[in-house]
Each structure stands twice: as structure tokens, then as C-alpha cells.
PDB file of N, CA, C and O in Angstrom:
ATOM      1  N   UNK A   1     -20.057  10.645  13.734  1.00  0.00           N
ATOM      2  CA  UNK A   1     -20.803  11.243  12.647  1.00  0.00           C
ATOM      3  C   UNK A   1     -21.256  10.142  11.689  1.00  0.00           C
ATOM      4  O   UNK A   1     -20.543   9.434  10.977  1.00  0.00           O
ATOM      5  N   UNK A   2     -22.715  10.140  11.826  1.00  0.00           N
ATOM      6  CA  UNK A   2     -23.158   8.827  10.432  1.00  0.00           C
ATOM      7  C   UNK A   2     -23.269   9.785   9.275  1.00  0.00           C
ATOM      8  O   UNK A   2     -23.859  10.866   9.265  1.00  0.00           O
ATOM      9  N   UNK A   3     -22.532   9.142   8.201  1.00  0.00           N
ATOM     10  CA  UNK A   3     -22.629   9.232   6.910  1.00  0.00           C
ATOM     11  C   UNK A   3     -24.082   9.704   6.501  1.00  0.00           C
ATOM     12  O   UNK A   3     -25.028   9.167   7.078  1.00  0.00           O
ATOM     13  N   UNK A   4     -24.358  10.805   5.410  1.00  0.00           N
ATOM     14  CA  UNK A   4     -25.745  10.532   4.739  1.00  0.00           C
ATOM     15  C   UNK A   4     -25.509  10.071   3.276  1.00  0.00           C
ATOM     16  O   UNK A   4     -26.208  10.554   2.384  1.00  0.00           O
ATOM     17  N   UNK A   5     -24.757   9.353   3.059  1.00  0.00           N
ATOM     18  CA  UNK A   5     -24.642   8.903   1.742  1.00  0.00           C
ATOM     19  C   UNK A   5     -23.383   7.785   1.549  1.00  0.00           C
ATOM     20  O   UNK A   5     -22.246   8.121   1.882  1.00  0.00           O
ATOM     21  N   UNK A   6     -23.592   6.718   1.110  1.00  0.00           N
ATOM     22  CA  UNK A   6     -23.046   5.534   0.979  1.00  0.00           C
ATOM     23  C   UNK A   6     -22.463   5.487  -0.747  1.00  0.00           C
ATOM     24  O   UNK A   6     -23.291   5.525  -1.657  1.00  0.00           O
ATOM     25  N   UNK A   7     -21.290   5.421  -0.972  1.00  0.00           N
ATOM     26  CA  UNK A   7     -20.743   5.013  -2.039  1.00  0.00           C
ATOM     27  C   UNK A   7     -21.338   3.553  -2.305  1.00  0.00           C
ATOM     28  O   UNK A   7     -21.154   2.702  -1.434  1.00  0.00           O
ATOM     29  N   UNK A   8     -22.238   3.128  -3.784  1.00  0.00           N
ATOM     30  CA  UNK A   8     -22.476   1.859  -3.987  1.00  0.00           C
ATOM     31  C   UNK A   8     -21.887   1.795  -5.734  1.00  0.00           C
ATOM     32  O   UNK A   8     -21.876   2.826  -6.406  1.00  0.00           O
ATOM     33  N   UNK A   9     -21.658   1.131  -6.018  1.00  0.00           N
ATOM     34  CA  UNK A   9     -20.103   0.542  -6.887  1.00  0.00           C
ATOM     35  C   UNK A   9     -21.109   0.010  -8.009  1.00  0.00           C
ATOM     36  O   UNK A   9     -22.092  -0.599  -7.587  1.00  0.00           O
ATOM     37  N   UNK A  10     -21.001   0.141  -9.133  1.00  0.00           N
ATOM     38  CA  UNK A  10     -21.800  -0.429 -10.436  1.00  0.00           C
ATOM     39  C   UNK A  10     -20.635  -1.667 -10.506  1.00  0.00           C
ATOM     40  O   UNK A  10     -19.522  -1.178 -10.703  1.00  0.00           O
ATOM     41  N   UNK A  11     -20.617  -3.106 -10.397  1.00  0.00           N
ATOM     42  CA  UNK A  11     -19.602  -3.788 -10.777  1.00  0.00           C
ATOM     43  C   UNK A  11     -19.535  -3.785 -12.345  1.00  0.00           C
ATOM     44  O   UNK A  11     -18.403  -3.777 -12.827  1.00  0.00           O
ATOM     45  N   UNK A  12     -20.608  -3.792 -13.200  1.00  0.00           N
ATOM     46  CA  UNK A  12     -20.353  -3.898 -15.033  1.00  0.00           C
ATOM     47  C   UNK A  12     -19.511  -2.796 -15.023  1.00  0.00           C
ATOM     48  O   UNK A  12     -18.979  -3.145 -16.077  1.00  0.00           O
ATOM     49  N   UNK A  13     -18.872  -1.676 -14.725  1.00  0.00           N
ATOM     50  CA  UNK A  13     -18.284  -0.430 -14.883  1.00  0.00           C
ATOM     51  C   UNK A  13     -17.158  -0.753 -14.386  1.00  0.00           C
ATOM     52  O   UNK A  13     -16.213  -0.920 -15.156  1.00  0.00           O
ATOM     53  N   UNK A  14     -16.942  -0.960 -12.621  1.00  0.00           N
ATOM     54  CA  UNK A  14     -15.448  -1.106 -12.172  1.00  0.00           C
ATOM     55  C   UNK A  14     -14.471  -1.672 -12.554  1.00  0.00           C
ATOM     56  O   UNK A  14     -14.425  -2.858 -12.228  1.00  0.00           O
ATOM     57  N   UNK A  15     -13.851  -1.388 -12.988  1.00  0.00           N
ATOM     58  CA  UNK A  15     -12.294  -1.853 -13.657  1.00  0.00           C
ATOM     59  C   UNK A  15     -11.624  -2.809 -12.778  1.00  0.00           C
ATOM     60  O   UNK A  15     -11.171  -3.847 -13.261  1.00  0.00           O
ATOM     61  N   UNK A  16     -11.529  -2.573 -11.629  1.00  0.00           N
ATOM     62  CA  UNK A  16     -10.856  -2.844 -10.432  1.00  0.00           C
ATOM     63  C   UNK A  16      -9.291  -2.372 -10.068  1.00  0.00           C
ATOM     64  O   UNK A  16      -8.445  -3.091  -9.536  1.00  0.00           O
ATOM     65  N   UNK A  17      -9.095  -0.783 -10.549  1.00  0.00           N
ATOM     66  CA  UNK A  17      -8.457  -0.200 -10.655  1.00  0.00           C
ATOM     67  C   UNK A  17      -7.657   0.743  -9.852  1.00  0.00           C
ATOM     68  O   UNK A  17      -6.903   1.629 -10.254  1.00  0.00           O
ATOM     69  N   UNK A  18      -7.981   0.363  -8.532  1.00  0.00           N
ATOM     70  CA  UNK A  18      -7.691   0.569  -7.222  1.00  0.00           C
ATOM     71  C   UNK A  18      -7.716   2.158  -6.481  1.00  0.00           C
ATOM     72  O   UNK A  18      -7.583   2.261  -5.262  1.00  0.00           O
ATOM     73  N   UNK A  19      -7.884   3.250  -7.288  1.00  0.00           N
ATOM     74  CA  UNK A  19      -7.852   4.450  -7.119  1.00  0.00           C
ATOM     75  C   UNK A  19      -8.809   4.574  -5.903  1.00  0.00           C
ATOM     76  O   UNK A  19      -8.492   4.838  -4.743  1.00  0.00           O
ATOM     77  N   UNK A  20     -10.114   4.317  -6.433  1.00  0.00           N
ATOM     78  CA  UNK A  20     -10.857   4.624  -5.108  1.00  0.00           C
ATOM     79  C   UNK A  20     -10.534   4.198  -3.756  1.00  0.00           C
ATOM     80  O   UNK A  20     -10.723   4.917  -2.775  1.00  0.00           O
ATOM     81  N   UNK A  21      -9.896   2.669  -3.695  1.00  0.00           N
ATOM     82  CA  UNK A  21      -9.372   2.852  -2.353  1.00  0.00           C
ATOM     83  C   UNK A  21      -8.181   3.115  -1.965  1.00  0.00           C
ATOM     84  O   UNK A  21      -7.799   2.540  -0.946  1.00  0.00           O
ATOM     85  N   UNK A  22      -6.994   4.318  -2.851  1.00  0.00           N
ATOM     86  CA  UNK A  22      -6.260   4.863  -2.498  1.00  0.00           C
ATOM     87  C   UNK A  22      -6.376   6.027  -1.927  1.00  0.00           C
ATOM     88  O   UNK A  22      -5.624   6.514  -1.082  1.00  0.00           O
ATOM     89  N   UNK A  23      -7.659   6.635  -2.552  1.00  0.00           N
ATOM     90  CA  UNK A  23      -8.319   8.027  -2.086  1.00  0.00           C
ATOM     91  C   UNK A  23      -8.814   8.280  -0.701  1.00  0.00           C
ATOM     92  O   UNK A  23      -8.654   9.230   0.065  1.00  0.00           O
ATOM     93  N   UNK A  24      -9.604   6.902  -0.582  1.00  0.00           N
ATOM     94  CA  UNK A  24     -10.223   6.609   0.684  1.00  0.00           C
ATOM     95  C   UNK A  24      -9.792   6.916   1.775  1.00  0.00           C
ATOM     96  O   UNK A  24      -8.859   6.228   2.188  1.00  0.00           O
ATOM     97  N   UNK A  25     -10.296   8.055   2.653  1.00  0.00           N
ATOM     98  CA  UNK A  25      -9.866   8.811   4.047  1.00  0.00           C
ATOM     99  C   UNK A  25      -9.744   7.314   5.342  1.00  0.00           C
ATOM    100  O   UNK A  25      -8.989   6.628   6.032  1.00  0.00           O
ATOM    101  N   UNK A  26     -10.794   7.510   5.030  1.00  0.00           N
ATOM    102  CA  UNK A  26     -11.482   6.364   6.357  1.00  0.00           C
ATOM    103  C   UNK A  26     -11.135   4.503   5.632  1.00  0.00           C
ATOM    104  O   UNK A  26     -11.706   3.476   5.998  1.00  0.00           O
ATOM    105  N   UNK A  27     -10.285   4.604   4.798  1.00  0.00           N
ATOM    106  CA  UNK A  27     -10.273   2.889   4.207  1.00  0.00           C
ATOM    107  C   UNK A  27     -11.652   2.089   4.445  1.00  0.00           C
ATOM    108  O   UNK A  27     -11.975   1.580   5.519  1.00  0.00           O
ATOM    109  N   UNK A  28     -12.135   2.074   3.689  1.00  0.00           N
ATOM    110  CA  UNK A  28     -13.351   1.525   3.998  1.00  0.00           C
ATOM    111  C   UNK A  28     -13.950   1.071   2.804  1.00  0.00           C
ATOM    112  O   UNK A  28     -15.118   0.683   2.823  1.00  0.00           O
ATOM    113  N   UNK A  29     -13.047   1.079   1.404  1.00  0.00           N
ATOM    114  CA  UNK A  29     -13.431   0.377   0.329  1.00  0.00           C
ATOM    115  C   UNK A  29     -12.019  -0.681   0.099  1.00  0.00           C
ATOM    116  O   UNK A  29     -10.817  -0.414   0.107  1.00  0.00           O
ATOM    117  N   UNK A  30     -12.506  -1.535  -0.033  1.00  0.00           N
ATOM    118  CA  UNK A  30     -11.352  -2.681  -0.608  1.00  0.00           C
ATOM    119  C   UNK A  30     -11.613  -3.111  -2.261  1.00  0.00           C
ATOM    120  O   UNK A  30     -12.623  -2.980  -2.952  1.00  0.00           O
ATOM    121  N   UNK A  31     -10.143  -3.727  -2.616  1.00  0.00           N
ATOM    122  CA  UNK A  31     -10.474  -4.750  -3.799  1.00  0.00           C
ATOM    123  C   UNK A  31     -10.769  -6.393  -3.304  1.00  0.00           C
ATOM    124  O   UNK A  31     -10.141  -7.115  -2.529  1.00  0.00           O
ATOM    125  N   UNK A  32     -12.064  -6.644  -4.148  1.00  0.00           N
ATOM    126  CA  UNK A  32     -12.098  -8.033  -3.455  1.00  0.00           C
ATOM    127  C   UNK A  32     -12.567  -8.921  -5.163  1.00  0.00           C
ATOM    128  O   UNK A  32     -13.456  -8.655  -5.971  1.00  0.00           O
ATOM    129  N   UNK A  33     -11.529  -9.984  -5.157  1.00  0.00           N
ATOM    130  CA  UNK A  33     -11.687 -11.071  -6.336  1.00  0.00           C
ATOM    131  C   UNK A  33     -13.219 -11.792  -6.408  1.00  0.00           C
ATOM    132  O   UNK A  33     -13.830 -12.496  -5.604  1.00  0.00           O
ATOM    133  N   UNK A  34     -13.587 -11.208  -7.939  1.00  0.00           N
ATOM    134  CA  UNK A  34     -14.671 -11.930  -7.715  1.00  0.00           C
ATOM    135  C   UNK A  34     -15.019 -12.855  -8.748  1.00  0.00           C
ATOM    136  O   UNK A  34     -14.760 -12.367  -9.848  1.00  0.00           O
ATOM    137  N   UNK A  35     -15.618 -14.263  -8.831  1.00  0.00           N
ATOM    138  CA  UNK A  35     -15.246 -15.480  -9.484  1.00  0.00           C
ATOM    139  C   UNK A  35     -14.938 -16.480  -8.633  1.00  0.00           C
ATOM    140  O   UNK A  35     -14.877 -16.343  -7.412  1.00  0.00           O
ATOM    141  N   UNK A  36     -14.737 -17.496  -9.235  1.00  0.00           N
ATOM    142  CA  UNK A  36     -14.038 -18.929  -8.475  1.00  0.00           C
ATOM    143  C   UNK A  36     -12.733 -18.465  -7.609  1.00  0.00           C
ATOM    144  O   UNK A  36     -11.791 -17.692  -7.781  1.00  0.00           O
ATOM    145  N   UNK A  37     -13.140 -19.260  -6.692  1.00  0.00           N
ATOM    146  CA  UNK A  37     -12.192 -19.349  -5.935  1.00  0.00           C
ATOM    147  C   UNK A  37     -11.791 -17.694  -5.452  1.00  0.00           C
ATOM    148  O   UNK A  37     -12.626 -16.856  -5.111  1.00  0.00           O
ATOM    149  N   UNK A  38     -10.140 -17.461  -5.530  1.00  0.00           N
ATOM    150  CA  UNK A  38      -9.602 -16.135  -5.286  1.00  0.00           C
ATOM    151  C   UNK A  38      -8.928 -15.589  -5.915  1.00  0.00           C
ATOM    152  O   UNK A  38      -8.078 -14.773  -5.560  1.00  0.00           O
ATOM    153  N   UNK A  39      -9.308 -16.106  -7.452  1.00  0.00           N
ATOM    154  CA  UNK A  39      -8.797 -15.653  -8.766  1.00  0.00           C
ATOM    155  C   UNK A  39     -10.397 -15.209  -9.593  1.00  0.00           C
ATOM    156  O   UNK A  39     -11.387 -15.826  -9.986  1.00  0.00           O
ATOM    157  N   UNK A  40     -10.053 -14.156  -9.569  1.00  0.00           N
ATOM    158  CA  UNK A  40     -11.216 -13.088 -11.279  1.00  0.00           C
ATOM    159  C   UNK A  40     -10.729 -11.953 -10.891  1.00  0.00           C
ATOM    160  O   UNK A  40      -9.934 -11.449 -10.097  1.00  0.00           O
ATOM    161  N   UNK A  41     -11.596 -11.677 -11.856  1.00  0.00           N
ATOM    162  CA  UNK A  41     -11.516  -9.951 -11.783  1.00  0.00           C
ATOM    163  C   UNK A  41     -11.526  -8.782  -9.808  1.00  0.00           C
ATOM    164  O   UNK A  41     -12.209  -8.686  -8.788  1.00  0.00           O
ATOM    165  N   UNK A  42     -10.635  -8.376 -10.243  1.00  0.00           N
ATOM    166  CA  UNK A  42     -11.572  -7.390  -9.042  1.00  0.00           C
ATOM    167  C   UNK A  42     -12.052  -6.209  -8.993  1.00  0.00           C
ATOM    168  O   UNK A  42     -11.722  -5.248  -9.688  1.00  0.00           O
ATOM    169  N   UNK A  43     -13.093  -6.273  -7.906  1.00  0.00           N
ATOM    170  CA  UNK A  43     -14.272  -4.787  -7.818  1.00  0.00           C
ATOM    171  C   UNK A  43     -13.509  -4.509  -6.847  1.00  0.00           C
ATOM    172  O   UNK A  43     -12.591  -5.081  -6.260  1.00  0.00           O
ATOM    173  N   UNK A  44     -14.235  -3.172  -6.744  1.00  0.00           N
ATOM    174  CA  UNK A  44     -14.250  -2.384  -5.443  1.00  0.00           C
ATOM    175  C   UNK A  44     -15.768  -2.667  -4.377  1.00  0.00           C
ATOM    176  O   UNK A  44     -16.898  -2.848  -4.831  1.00  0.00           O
ATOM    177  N   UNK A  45     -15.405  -2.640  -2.942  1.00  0.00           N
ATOM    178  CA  UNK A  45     -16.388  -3.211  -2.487  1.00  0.00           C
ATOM    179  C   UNK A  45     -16.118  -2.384  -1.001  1.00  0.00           C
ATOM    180  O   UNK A  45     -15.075  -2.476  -0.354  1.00  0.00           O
ATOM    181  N   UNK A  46     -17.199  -1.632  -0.656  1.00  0.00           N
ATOM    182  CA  UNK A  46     -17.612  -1.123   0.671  1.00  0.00           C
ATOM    183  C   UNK A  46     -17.736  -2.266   1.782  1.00  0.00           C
ATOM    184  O   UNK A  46     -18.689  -3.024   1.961  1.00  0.00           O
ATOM    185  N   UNK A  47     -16.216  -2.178   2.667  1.00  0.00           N
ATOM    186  CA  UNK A  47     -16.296  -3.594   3.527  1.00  0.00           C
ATOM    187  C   UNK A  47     -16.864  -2.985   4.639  1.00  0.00           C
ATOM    188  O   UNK A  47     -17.198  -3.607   5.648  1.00  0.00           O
ATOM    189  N   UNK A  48     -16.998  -1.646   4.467  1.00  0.00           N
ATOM    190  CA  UNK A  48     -17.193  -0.872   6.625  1.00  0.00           C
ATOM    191  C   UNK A  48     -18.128   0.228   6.760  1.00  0.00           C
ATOM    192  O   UNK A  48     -17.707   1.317   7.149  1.00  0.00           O
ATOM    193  N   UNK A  49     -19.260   0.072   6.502  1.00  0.00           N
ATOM    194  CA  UNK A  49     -20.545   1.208   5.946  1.00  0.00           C
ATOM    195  C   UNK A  49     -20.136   1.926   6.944  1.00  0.00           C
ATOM    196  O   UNK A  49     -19.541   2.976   6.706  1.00  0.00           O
ATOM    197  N   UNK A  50     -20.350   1.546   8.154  1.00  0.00           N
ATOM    198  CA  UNK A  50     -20.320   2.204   9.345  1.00  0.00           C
ATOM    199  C   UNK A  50     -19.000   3.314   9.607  1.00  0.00           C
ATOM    200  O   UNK A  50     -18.820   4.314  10.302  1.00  0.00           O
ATOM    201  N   UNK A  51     -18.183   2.485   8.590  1.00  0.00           N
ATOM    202  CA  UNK A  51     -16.773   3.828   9.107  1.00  0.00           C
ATOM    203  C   UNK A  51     -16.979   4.934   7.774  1.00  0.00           C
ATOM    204  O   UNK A  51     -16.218   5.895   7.658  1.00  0.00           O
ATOM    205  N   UNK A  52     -17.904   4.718   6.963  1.00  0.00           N
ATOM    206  CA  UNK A  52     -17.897   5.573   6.119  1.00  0.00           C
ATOM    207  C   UNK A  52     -18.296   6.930   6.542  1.00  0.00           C
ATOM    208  O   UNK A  52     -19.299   7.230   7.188  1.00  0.00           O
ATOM    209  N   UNK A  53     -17.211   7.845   6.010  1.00  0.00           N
ATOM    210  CA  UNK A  53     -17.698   9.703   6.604  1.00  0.00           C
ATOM    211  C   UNK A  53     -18.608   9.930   5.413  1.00  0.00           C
ATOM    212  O   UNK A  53     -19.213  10.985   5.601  1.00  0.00           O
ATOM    213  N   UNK A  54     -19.024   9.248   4.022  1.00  0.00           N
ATOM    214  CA  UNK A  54     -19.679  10.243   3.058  1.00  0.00           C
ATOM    215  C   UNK A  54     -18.833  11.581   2.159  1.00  0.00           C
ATOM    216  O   UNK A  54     -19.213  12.440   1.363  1.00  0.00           O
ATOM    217  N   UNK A  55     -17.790  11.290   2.648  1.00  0.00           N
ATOM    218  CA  UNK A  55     -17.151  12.477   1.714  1.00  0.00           C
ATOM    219  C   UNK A  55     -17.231  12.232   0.075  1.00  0.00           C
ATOM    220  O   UNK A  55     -17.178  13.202  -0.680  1.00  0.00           O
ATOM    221  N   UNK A  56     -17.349  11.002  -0.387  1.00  0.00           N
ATOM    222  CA  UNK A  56     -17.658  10.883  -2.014  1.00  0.00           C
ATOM    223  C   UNK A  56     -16.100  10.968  -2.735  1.00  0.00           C
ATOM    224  O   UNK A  56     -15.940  11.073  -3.951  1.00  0.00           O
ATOM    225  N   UNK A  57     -15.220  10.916  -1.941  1.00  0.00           N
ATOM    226  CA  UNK A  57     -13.815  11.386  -2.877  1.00  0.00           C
ATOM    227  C   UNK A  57     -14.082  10.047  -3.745  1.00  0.00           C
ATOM    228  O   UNK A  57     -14.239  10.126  -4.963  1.00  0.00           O
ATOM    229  N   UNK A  58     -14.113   9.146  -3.241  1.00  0.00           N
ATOM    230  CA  UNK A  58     -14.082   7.474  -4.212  1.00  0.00           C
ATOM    231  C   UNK A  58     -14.919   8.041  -5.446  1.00  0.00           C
ATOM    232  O   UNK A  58     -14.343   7.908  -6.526  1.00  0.00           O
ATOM    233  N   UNK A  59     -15.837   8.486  -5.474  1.00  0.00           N
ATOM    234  CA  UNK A  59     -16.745   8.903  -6.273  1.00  0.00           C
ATOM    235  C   UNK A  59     -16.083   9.606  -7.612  1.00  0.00           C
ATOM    236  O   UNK A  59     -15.943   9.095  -8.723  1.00  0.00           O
ATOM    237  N   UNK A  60     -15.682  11.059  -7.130  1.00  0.00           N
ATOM    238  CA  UNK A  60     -14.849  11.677  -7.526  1.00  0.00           C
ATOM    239  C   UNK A  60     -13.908  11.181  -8.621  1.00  0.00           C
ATOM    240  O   UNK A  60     -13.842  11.418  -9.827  1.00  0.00           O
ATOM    241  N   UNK A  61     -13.096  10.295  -7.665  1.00  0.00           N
ATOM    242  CA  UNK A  61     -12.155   9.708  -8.238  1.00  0.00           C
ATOM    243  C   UNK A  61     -11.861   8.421  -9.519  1.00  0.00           C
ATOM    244  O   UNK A  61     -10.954   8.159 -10.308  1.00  0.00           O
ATOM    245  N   UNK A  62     -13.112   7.891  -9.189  1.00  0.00           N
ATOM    246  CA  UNK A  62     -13.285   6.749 -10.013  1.00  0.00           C
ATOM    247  C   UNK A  62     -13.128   7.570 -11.327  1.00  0.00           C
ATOM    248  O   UNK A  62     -13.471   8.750 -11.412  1.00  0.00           O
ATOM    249  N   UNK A  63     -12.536   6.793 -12.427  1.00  0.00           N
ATOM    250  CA  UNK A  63     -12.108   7.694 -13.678  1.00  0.00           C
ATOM    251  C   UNK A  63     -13.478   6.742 -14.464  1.00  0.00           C
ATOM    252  O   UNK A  63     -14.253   7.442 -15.114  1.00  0.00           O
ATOM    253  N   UNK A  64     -13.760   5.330 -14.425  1.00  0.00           N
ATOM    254  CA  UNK A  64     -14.713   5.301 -14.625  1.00  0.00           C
ATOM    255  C   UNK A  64     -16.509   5.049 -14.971  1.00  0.00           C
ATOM    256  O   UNK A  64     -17.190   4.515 -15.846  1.00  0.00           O
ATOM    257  N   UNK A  65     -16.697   5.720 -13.823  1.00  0.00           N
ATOM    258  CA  UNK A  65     -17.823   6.459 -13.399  1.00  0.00           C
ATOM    259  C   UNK A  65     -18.512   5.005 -12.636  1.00  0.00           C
ATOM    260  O   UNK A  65     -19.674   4.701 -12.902  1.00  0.00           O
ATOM    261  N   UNK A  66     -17.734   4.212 -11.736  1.00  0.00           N
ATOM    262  CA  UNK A  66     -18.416   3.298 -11.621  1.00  0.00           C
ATOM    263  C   UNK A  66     -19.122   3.620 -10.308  1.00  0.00           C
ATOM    264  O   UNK A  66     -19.968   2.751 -10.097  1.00  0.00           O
ATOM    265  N   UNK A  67     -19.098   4.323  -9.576  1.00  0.00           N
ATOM    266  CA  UNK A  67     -19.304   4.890  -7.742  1.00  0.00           C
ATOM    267  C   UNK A  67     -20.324   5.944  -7.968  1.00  0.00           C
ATOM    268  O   UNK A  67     -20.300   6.866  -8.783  1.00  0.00           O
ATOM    269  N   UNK A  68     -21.256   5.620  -7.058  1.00  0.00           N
ATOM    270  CA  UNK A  68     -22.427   6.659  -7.034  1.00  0.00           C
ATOM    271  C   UNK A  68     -22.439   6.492  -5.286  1.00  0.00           C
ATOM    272  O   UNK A  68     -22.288   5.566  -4.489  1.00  0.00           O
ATOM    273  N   UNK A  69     -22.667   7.722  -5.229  1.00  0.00           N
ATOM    274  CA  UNK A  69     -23.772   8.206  -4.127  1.00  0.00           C
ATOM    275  C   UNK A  69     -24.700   7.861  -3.757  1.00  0.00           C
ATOM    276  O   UNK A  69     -25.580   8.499  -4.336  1.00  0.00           O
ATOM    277  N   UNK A  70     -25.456   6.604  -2.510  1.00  0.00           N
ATOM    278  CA  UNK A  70     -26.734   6.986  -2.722  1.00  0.00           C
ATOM    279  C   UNK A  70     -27.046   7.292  -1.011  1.00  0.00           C
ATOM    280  O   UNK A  70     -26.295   6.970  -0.090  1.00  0.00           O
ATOM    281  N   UNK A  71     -28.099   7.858  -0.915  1.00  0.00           N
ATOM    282  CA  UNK A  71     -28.614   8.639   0.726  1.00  0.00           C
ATOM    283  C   UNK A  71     -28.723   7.513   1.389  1.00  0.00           C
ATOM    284  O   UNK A  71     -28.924   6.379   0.954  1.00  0.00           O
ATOM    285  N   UNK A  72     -28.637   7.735   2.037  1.00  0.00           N
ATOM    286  CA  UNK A  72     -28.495   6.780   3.714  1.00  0.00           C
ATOM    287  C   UNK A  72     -30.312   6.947   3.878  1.00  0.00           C
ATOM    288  O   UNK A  72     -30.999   7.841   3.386  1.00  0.00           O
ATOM    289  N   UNK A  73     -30.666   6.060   4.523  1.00  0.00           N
ATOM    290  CA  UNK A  73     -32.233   5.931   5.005  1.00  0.00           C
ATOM    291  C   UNK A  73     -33.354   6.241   3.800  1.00  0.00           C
ATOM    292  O   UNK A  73     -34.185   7.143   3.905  1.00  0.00           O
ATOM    293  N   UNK A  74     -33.296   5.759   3.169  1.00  0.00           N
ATOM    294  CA  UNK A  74     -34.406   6.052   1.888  1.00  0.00           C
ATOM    295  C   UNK A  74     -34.839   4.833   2.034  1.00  0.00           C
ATOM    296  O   UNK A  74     -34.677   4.106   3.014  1.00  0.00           O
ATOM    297  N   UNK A  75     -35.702   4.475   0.512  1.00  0.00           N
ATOM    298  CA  UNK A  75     -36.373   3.200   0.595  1.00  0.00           C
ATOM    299  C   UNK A  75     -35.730   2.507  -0.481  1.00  0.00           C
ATOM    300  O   UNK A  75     -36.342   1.587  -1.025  1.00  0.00           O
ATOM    301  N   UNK A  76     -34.358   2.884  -0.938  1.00  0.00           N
ATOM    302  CA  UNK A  76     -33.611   1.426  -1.668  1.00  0.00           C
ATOM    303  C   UNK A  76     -32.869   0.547  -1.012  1.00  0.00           C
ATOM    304  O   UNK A  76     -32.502   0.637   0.160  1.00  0.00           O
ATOM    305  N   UNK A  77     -32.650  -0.300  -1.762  1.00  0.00           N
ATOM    306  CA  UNK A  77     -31.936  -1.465  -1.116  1.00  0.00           C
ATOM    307  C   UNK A  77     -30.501  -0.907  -0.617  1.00  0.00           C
ATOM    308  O   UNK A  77     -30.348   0.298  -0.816  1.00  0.00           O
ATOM    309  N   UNK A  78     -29.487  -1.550  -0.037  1.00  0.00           N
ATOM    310  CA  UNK A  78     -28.691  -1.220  -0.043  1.00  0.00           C
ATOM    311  C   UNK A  78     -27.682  -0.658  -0.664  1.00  0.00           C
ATOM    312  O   UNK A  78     -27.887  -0.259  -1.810  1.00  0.00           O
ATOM    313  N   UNK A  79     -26.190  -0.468   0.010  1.00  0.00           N
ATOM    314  CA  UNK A  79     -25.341  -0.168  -1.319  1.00  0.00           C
ATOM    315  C   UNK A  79     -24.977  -1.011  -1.760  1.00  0.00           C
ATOM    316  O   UNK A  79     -24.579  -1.971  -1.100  1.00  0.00           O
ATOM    317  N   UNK A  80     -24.976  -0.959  -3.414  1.00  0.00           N
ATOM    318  CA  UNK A  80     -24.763  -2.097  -4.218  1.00  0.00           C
ATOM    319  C   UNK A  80     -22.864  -2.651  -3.541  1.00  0.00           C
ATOM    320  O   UNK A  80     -22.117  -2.022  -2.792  1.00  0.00           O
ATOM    321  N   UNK A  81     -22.696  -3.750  -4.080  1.00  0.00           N
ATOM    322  CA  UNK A  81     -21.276  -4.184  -3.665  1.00  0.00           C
ATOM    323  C   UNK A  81     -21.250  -4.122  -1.820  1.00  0.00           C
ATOM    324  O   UNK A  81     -20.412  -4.763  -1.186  1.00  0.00           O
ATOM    325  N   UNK A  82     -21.928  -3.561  -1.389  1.00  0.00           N
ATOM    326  CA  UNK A  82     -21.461  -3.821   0.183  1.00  0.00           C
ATOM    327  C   UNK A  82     -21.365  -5.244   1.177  1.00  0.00           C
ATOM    328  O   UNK A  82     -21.885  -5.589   2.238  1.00  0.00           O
ATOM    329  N   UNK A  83     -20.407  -5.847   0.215  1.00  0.00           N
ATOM    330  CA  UNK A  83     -19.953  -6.911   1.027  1.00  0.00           C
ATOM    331  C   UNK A  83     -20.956  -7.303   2.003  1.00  0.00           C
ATOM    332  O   UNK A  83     -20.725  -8.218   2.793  1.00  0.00           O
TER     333      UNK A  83
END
């Protein structure tokens, strides 16, 4: 089943607060350090488009509001943060 909608991650918003990828059915969002080296802050970041089902719980869950929805096959760029 392909996804019709891709979780893409506002990084100015994400906390790096790990909920969304505790929620995550299919694991398919990670925390990944971002900055020098393998020390900063961390986002959340869509490592596996392809294993994504679209269920939106990350979405849901984010307390805040950094995860949007966007449709699969349109004419934007990708999902933001997708590794």
C-alpha cells in the first residue's frame, strides 16, 4: 500500500522531542542531530518514505504542531526533512 500523504516536519517548530517517533507504526521517523559534527539540536526526520502507511499519528501527536501532511504526487517539492 503507497502512502497518499507524507509527514514533512517544519524544523523552526520541532523540539526534537521524540513523541512522533514513539507513535510511529511503521518506524519510519527518526531523531537525527543537526549541526556540527553529531552534536546540536535534534529534529525529527522521515528516514523511509517508502515504508510510510500515511496514517498521520506523528502528526497528531506532535504537541508542537511541527508535522504536516502533505499528498503524495502533487507538484511540491518534497517532504520537508526527508533525509
Amino acid at each position: 500500500m503507497t502512502a497518499k500523504a507524507l509527514p514533512t516536519v517544519n524544523p523552526d517548530r520541532c523540539t526534537g522531542c521524540g513523541w512522533c517517533v514513539a507513535i510511529c507504526p511503521p518506524h519510519v521517523l527518526s531523531l537525527q542531530a543537526h549541526g556540527d559534527g553529531r552534536w546540536g539540536p535534534k529534529r525529527a526526520v522521515l528516514h523511509d518514505a517508502a515504508g510510510c502507511t500515511g496514517c498521520a499519528l506523528c502528526a497528531v501527536r506532535c504537541p508542537f504542531g511541527a508535522i504536516a501532511m502533505a499528498k503524495v504526487g502533487t507538484n511540491a517539492a518534497g517532504p520537508a526533512g526527508g533525509g
